[in-house]
C-alpha positions, 0 to 999 in steps of 0.5 A, a space after each residue: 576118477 568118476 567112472 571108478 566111483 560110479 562104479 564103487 557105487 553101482 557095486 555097493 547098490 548092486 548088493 542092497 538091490 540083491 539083497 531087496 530082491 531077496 526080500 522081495 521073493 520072501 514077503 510080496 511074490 507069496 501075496 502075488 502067488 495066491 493059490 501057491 502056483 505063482 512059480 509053478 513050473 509046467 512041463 519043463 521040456 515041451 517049453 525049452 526054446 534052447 537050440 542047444 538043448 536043457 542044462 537045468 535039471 527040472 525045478 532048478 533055476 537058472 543061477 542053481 543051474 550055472 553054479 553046478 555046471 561052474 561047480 562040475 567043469 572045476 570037480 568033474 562031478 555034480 556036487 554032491 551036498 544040498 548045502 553046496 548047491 544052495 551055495 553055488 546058486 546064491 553066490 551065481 545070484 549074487 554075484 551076478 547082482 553085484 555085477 550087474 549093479 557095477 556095470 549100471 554105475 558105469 553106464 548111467 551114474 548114480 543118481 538116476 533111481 527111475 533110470 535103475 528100476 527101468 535097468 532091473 526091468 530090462 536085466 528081467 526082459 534079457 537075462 530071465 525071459 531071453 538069454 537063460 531060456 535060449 542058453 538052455 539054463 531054465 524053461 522058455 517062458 511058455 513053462 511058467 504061469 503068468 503069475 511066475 512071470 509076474 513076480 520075477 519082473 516084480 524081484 528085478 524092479 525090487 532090484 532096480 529100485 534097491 541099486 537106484 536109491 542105494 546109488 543115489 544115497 551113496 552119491 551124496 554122501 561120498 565124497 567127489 573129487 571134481 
């Protein structure tokens, strides 16, 4: 019963951590931007590190890239509206938040906040900077500026300290049956 509710928790946070990594991309990542080029992207083929080659579009991120590839293997064509695409793209985001946040309640409970910042640093460190590069879903990390690299570490501590409070929060004030 303390897994499932670990879980519920890490779920729940899951969703507050999307939710202030969002913000965080609206308010501090242009502060860190500077000049605007903050996430500007460099030429996005010479940087691939893909062994199987680029699925994204260039100038599409990696949950837009795995929304329309979902999107196109059930249709069996591009979607076609800008509307769909944003969809497709924030709902990847967020499930993949809210998943996540599942699965740090599973593994290290829910009243650790540090231990789910240093979870957001490592999901930045294998998700953004390993795995979608090397499955081809965006640029390796020679197509980004410092500054890009910079702020997406800063949205996944955004996340990490979101899900950490949220489940630490959560955990005083749900009841435990132990």
């Amino acid at each position: 019963m303390a897994l499932f509710r670990n879980i519920v928790i890490g779920l729940l946070g899951g969703a507050v951590g999307t939710l202030a990594m969002g913000q965080y991309w609206r308010w501090v990542a242009p502060l860190l931007q500077g000049d605007g080029d903050g996430n500007a992207k460099l030429t996005p083929d010479r940087h691939s590190i893909a062994p199987l080659g680029q699925l994204h579009a260039p100038g599409e991120s990696s949950t837009a890239a795995l929304g329309r590839l979902a999107y196109e293997a059930a249709e069996g064509h591009t979607p076609r509206k800008d509307g769909t695409r944003t969809a497709l793209s924030e709902g990847v985001h967020w499930g993949m938040g809210v998943l996540n946040g599942g699965l740090y309640g599973a593994l290290a409970g829910p009243d650790q906040p540090l231990k789910a910042a240093i979870f957001g640093v490592g999901l930045w460190a294998l998700m953004d900077e390993g795995l979608m590069p090397l499955m081809g879903l965006q640029d390796g990390p020679g197509g980004s500026t410092p500054r890009g690299h910079i702020n997406c570490l800063g949205a996944h501590l955004a996340y990490g300290l979101g899900l950490g409070l949220t489940a630490l929060a959560l955990d005083k004030v749900l009841p435990s049956r132990e």
